[in-house]
C-alpha positions in Angstrom: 0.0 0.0 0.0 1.4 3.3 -1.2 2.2 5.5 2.0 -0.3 8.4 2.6 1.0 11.7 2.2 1.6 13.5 5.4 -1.4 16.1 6.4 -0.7 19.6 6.1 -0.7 21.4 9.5 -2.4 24.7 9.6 0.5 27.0 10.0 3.0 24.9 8.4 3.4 27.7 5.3 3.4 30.1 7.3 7.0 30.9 7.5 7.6 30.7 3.7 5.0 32.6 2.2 6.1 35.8 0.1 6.4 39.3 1.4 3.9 42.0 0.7 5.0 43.7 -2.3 5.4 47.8 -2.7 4.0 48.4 -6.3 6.1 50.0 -8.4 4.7 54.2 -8.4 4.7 54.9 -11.8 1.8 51.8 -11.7 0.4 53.0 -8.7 -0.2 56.7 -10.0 -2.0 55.6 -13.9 -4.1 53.3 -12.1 -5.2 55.8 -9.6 -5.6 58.5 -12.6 -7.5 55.8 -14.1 -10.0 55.2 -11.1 -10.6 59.1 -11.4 -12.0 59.5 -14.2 -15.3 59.1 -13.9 -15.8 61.0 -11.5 -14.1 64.2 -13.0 -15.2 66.4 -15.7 -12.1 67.0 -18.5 -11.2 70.2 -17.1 -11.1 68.4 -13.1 -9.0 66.0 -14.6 -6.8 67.6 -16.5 -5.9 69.6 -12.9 -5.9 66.4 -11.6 -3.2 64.8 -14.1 -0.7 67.9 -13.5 -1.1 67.3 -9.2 -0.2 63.5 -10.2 2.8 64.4 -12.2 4.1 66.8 -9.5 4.1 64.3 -6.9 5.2 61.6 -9.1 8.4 64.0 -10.2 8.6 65.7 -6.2 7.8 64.4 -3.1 6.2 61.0 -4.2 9.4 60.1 -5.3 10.9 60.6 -1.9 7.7 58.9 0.0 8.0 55.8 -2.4 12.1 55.3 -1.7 11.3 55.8 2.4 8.2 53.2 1.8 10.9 50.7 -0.1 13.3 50.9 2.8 10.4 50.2 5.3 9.2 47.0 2.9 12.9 45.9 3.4 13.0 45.5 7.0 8.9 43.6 7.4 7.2 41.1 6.0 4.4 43.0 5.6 4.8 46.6 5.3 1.4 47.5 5.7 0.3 44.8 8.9 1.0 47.8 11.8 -0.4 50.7 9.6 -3.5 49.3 8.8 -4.2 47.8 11.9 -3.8 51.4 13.8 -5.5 53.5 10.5 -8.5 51.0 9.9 -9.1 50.0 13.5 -7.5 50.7 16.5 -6.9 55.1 16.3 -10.8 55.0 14.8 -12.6 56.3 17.7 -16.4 55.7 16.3 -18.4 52.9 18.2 -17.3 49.7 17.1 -20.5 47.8 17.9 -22.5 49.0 14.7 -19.9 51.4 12.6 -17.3 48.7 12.4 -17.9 45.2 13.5 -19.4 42.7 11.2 -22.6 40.6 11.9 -24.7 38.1 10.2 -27.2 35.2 10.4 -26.6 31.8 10.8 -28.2 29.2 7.8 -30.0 26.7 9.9 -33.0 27.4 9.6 -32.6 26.6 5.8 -32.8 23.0 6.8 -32.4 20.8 10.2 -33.4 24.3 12.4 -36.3 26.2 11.6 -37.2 28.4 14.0 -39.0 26.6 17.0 -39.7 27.3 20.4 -37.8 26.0 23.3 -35.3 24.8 21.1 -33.2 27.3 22.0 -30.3 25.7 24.7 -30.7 22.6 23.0 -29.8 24.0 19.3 -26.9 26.6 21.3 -25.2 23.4 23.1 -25.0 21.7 20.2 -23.6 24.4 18.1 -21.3 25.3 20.9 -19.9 22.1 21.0 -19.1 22.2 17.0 -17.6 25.5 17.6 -15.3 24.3 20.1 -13.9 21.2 17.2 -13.1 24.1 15.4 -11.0 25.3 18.4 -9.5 22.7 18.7 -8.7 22.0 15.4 -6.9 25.0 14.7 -5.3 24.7 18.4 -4.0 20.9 17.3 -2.7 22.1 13.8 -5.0 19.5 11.8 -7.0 22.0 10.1 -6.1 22.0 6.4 -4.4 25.4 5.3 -6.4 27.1 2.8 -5.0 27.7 -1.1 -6.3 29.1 -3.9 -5.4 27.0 -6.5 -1.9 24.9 -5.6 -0.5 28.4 -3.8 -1.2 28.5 0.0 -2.7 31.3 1.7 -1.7 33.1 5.2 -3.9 31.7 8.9 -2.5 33.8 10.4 -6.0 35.2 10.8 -7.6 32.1 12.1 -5.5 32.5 16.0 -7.1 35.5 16.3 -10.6 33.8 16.0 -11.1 32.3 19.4 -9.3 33.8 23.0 -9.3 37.5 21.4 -10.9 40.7 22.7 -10.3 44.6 21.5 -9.4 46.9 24.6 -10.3 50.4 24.0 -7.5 53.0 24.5 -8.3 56.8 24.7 -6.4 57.5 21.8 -5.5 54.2 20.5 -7.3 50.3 20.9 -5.2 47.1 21.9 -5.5 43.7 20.5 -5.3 40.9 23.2 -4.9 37.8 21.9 -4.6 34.5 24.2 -4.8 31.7 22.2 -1.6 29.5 21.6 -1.2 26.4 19.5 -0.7 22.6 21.7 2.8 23.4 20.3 3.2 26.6 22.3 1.5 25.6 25.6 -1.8 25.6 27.4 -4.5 28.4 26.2 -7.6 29.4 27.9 -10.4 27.1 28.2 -13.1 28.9 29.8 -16.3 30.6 27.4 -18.5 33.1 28.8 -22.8 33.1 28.1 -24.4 35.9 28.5 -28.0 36.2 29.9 -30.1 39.4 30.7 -27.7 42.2 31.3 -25.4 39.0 33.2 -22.3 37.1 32.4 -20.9 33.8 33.3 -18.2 31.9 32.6 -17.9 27.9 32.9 -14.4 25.3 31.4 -15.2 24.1 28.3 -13.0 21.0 29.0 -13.3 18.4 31.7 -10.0 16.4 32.1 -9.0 17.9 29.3 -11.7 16.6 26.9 -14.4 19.3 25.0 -17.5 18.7 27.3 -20.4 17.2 25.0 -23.7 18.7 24.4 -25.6 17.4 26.8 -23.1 18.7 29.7 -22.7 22.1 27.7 -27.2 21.8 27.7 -26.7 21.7 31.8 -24.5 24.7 32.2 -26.5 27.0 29.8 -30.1 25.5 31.8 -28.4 27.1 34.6 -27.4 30.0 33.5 -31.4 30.6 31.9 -32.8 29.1 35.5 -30.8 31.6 37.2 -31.2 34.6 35.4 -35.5 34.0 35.1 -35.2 34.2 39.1 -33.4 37.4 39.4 -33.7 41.1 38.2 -31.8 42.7 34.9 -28.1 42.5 35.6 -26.3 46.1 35.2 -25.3 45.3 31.3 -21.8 46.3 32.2 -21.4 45.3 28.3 -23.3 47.8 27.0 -20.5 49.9 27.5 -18.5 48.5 24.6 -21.0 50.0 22.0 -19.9 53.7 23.0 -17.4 55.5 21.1 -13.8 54.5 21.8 -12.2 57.2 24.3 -15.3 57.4 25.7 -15.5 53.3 26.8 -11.5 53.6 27.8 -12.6 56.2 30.5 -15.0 54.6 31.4 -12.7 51.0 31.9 -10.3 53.1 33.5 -13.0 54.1 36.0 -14.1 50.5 36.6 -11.2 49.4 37.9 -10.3 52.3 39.5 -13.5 51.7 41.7 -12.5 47.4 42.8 -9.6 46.2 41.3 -11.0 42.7 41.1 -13.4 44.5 38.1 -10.4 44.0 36.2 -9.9 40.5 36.9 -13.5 40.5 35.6 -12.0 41.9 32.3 -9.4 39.9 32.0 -11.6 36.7 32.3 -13.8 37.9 29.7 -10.7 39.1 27.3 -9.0 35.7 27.9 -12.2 33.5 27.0 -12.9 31.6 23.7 -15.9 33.5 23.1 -19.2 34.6 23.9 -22.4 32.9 23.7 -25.5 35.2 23.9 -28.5 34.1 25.0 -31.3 36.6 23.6 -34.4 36.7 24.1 -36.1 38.4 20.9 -37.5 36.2 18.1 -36.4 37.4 14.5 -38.8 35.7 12.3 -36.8 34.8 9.1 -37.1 32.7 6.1 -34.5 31.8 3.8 -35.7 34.4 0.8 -36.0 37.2 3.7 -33.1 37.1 6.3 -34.0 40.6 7.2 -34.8 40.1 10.9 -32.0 38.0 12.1 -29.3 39.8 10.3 -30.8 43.3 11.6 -30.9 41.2 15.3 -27.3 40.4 14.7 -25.9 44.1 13.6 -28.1 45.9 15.8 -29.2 43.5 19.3 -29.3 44.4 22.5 -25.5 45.9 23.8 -26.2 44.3 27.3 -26.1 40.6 26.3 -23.2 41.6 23.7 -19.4 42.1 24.2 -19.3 44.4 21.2 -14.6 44.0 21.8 -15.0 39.8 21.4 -13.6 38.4 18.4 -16.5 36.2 18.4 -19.8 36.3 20.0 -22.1 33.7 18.9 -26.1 34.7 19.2 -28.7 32.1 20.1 -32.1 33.8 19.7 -35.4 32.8 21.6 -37.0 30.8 18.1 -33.8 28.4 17.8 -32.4 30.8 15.1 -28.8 31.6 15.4 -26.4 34.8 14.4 -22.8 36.0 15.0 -21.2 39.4 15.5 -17.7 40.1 15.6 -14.8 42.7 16.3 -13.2 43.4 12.8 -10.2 44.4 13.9 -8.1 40.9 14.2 -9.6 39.6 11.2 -11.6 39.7 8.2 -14.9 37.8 7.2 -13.3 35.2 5.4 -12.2 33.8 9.0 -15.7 33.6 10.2 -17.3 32.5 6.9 -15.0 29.5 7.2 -16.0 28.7 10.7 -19.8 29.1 9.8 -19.6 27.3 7.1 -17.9 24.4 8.5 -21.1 24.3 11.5 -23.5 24.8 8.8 -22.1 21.6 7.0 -21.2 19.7 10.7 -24.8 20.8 12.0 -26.5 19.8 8.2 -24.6 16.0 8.3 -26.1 15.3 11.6 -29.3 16.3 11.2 -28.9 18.7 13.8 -28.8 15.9 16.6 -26.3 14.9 19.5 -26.1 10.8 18.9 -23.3 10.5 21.9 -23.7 10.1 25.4 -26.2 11.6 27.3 -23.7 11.0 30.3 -23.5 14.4 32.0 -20.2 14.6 34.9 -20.2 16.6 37.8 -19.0 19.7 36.5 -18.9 22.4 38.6 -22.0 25.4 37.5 -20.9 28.2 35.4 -19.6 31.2 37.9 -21.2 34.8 37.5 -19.0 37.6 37.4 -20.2 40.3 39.0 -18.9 43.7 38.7 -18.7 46.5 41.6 -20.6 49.4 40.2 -21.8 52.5 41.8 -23.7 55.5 40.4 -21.4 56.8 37.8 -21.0 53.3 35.9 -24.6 53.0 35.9 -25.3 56.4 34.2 -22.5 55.3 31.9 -23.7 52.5 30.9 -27.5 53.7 30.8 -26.0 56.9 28.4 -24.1 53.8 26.3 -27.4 52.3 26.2 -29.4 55.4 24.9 -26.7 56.3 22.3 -26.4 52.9 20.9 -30.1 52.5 20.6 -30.3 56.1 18.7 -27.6 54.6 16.4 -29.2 51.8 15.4 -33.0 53.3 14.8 -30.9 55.6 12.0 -29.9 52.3 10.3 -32.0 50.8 7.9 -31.1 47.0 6.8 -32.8 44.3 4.5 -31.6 40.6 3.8 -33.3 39.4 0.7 -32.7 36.1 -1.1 -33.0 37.2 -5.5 -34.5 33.3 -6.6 -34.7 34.1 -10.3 -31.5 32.8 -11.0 -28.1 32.3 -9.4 -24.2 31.0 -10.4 -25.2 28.2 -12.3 -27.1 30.2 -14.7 -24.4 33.1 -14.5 -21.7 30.8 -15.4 -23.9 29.5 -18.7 -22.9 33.2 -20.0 -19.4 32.4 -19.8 -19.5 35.6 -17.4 -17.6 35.4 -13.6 -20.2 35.1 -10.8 -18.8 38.2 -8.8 -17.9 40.4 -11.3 -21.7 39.9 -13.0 -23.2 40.7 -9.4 -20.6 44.1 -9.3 -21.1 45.4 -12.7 -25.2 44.8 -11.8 -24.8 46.8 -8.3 -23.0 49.5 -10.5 -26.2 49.7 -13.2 -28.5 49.4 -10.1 -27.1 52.7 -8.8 -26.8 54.4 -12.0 -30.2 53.9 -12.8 -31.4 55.6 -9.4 -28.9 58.4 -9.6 -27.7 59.1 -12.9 -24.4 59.2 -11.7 -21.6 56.8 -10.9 -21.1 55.5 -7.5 -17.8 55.5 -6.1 -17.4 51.1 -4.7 -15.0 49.8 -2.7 -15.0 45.8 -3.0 -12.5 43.5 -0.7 -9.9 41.9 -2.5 -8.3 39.2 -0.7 -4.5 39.6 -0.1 -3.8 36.1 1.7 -1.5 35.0 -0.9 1.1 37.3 1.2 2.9 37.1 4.6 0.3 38.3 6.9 -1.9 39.7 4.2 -5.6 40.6 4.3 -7.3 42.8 1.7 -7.0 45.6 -1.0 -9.5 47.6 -2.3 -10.3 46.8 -5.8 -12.7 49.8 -7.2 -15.7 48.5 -9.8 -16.7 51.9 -11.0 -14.3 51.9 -13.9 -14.4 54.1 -16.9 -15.6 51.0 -18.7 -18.3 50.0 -16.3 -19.9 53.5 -16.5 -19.7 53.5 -20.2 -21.6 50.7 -20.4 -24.3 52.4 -18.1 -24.4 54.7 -20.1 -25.5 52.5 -23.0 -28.0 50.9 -21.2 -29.8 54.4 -20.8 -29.1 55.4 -24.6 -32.0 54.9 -26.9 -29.7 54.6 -29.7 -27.8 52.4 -28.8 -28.2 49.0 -30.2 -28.0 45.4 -28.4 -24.9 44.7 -29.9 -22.9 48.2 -28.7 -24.8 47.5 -24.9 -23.3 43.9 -25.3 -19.4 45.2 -26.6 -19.5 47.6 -23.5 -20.7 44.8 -20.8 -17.9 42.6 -22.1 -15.3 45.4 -21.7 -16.5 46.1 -18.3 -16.6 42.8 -17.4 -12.7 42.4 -19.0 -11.4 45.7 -17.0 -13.4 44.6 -13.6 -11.4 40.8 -14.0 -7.8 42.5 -14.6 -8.2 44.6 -11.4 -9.3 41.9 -9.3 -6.3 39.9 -10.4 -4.1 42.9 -10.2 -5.4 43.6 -6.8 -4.8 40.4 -5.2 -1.4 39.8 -6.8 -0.7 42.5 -4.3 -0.3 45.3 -7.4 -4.0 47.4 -6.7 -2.7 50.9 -5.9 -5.1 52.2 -2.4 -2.8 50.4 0.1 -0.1 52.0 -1.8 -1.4 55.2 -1.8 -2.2 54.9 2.2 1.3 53.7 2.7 3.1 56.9 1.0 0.5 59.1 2.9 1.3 57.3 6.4 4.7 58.0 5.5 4.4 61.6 4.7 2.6 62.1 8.5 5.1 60.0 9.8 7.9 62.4 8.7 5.7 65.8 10.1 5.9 66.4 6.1 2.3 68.4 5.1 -0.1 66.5 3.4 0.5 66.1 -0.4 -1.7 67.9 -2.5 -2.8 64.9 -4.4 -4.9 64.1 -0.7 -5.9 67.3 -1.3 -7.2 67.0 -4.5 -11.2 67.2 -4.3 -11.3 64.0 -6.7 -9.2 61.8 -4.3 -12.1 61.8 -2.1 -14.7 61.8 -4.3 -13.8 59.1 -6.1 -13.5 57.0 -2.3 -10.2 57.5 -1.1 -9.4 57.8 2.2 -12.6 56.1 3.1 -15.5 58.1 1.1 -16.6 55.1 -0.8 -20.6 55.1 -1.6 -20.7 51.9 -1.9 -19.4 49.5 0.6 -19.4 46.1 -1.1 -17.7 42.3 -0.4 -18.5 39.3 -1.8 -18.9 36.7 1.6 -18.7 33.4 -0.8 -19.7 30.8 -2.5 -21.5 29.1 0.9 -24.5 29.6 2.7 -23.2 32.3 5.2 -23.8 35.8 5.0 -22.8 39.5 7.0 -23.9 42.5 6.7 -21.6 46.0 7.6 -23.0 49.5 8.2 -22.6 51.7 5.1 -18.6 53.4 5.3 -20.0 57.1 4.7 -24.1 58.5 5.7 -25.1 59.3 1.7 -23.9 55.7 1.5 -24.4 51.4 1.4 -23.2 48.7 2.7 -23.9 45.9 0.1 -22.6 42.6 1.3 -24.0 39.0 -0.8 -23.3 35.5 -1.4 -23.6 33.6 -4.2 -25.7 30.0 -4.8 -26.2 28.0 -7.7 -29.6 29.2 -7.5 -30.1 32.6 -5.9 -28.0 35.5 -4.7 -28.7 36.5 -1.0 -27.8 40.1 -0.1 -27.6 42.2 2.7 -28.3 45.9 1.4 -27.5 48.9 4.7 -28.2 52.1 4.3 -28.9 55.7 6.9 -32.5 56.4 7.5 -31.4 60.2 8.3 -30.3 60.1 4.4 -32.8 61.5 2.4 -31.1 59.9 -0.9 -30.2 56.3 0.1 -33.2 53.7 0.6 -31.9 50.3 0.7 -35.2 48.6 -0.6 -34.9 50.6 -4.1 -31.1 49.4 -4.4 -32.2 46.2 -3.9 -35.0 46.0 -6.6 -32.7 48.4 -9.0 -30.3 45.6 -8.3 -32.7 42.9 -9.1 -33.7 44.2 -12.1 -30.4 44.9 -13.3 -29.6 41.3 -13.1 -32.7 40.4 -15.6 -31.5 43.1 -17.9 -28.2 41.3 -18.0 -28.9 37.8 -18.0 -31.1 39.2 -21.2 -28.4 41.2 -23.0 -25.6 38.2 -22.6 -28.1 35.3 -24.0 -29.8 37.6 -26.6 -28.5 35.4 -29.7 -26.5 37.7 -31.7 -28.4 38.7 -34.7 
């Protein structure tokens, strides 16, 4: 018998995988001219293409060469920046400007919603969760490639044992979690329950505890809470704004120092299990409720800092929402998925032992408090809540059609749903809209995304068309294909590690870095109008392939968030956008989306006459 070859080990690539890469500027600058465009008249660019030659001849120059010699001494040039610039300096609430949430696909098969399902459904899931754990603690979870080349997990440790800690100027990432390799970890998970928090092991002589004994703990928890008033919902401070929720940490455990053991404990844990109480009613063609639940549920059963908090609801339905900082989606997409599937090929069941041990019961923690913390945390509470009344979210499956169909037209899944988002905002606003979609960077030492922008010169040509009466089927089809060719090369570009916004950010970084003023070409009125430096109208990421899904807050308030997944047979997006906008409504995007998709499916199978 022919000897098996060894399994890979999670991390074992980790140490070879290439460098980031500083693009070359020349590259950088005509690709950024090129991203302009549209949104300049001739005489806007034409100013435009002189401040681009400037810096390209003056100061760029200089920037670029300092950049070079910083890319020589990392791995990953761009790891510290963009964890301080994207996350940890940003001082707006984390809970619903910049964490991630979405809803778990259960109920799609073995868990529709049901009542008093809920601890049962939660144990179970739990213990799946905590495989996953283990399987990226033990090193036997495959590493992830696209194609033959191995991507970076470096990611996936910062998925369980993880917490943000606010700073009053700057956030911390603490991170627990260590390999078998590199010694014990933490162990311990924390539920949450009516404004309380507990924490119980989730091993037993070093074994994951089964469902059944997992069932017990969280019965508890439930028993306990129904017997006793609120709890103070310490947690709802973590949805204030950043400075604001440092002070007020700093004033905790000022007040009993054993409120920061408290902390501590909770930092330290795997992650959080909420036990809420509402009942989002969903369906698997309107995932509205659960994913608004998710983004926008109730701060005191929430530890908006967790790298992971897992939400069971009251009906049996299940979300997630997650601190953004230590990773991207594509971590938690993978662990979702791999429940979905684990939950799906067990029909939802436990068939083990029904043997529970003695465990000991899960241990409140109870903070000291006094008056001020509890006017903090009831002002958290009343801020948050304003927050999330201003945002307006829908989840809606489209059924017509999905990748199998897409892929008949010879046409990429994605780029067909991004060039249909583009037309679907043209057609309500006569105007291009300036998109930011995540391109995945993995293929790099410590890499996670670039921003690859869809609103190209060809993508709003062929807009255009599609509005011209005299225009015939055949120009409309010649200008979808060239969108479709220039949307495909930027991608690529983009997560070879060539796109130019990282770039860009790295040369401005530098310049503030050296006390230098800011170059002009930051200046410039298209550099923002066209998205950069975080103006993007349009917010957009493709989750996968799989039956998980998110949903973000829109990036600026005349703006969308626009996250979706693709199915062989439907396309299920998230679409945010600010009620206190007078010119965003979510619900039109999405039907301007949906029909753009028929108009397309129609003008790339109209035979050619």
């Amino acid at each position: 018998m022919a000897n098996q070859a060894p399994q890979e080990r999670t991390f074992q690539y980790q140490r070879s995988l290439p460098s980031l890469p500083v693009p070359s500027l020349e590259t950088t600058l005509a690709k950024y001219l090129d991203a302009v465009h549209p949104f300049a008249s001739e005489e806007e660019f034409r100013s435009t293409e002189d401040t681009v030659r400037k810096f390209q001849s003056g100061v760029g120059k200089e920037l670029h060469q300092k950049l070079l010699q910083r890319a020589k001494s990392r791995r990953n040039w761009l790891e510290d920046w963009w964890l301080d610039c994207a996350y940890l300096e940003v001082r707006i609430p984390s809970q619903l400007y910049v964490n991630f949430a979405g809803p778990a696909p259960y109920l799609e098969h073995c868990w529709p919603p049901a009542e008093g399902t809920q601890l049962e459904r939660a144990s179970i899931s739990t213990w799946h969760t905590l495989q996953y754990w283990n399987m990226i603690r033990t090193e036997s979870m495959p590493p992830q490639k696209a194609g033959d080349t191995p991507l970076d997990m470096y990611q996936f440790r910062m998925l369980y044992n993880t917490c943000k800690v606010p700073g009053v100027t700057k956030d911390r990432i603490h991170n627990y979690f260590k390999t078998e390799s590199e010694g014990p970890c933490p162990s311990h998970l924390m539920v949450m329950c009516r404004g309380r928090i507990f924490k119980f092991d989730a091993l037993c002589d070093g074994e994951i505890i089964t469902p059944p004994e997992i069932l017990r703990q969280l019965t508890y928890v439930k028993r306990y809470c129904e017997g006793k008033p609120r709890g103070e919902g310490v947690s709802a401070l973590t949805s204030e704004e950043r400075t604001r929720w440092a002070n007020a940490r700093d004033y905790l455990i000022s007040i009993d120092p054993h409120n920061e053991t408290i902390l501590e404990t909770i930092q330290s844990s795997l992650l959080t299990l909420c036990l809420d109480e509402t009942k989002p009613y969903s369906t698997p063609e309107n995932y509205t409720n659960m994913t608004q639940a998710a983004l926008t549920g109730d701060p005191t059963i929430r530890w908006g800092d967790k790298s992971y908090n897992s939400v069971a609801f009251a009906d049996g339905t299940f979300a997630s929402t997650c601190d953004h900082a230590p990773y991207d989606a594509m971590v938690l997409v993978s662990l979702c998925w791999y429940l979905d599937q684990q939950i799906k090929a067990t029909g939802g069941v436990w068939k083990g032992s029904e043997a529970v041990r003695a465990l000991p019961p899960p241990e409140e923690l109870l903070f000291t408090v006094d008056e001020k913390v509890r006017g903090d945390i009831s002002l958290a509470k009343q801020r948050y809540l304003e927050s999330t009344q201003d945002l307006q979210l829908v989840c809606y499956a489209f059924t017509a059609f999905g990748k199998a169909t897409i892929k008949q037209t010879k046409l990429h899944p994605d780029t067909f749903i991004q060039l249909a988002l583009q037309w679907a905002y043209y057609r309500l606003n006569r105007k291009p809209g300036c998109c930011y979609e995540t391109a995945m960077t993995r293929k790099f030492y410590h890499g996670r995304t670039e921003t690859m922008r869809p609103c190209t010169a060809e993508a709003l040509n062929w807009c255009k068309a599609m509005v011209d009466p005299t225009c015939d089927v055949g120009a409309k089809r010649k200008a979808m294909q060239l969108a479709f060719e220039k949307h495909n090369k930027l991608m690529a570009e983009a997560q070879e590690g060539t796109g130019f916004d990282r770039h860009l950010l790295g040369l401005y970084l530098i310049a503030t870095e050296e006390g230098l003023s800011t170059p002009e070409l930051f200046m410039d009125p298209l550099y923002a109008r066209s998205g950069g430096g975080g103006n993007f109208v349009l917010s957009s990421s493709l989750v996968g392939y799989t039956t998980v899904l998110g949903a973000v807050a829109p990036m600026v308030r005349h703006g969308y968030g626009f996250f979706y997944r693709i199915r062989d047979d439907r396309i299920v997006v998230s679409v945010t956008a600010w009620k206190s906008c007078l010119h965003t409504d979510a619900v039109s995007l999405f039907n301007s989306f949906s029909s753009s998709l028929h108009e397309m499916h129609h003008l790339a199978t109209t035979s050619h006459l």
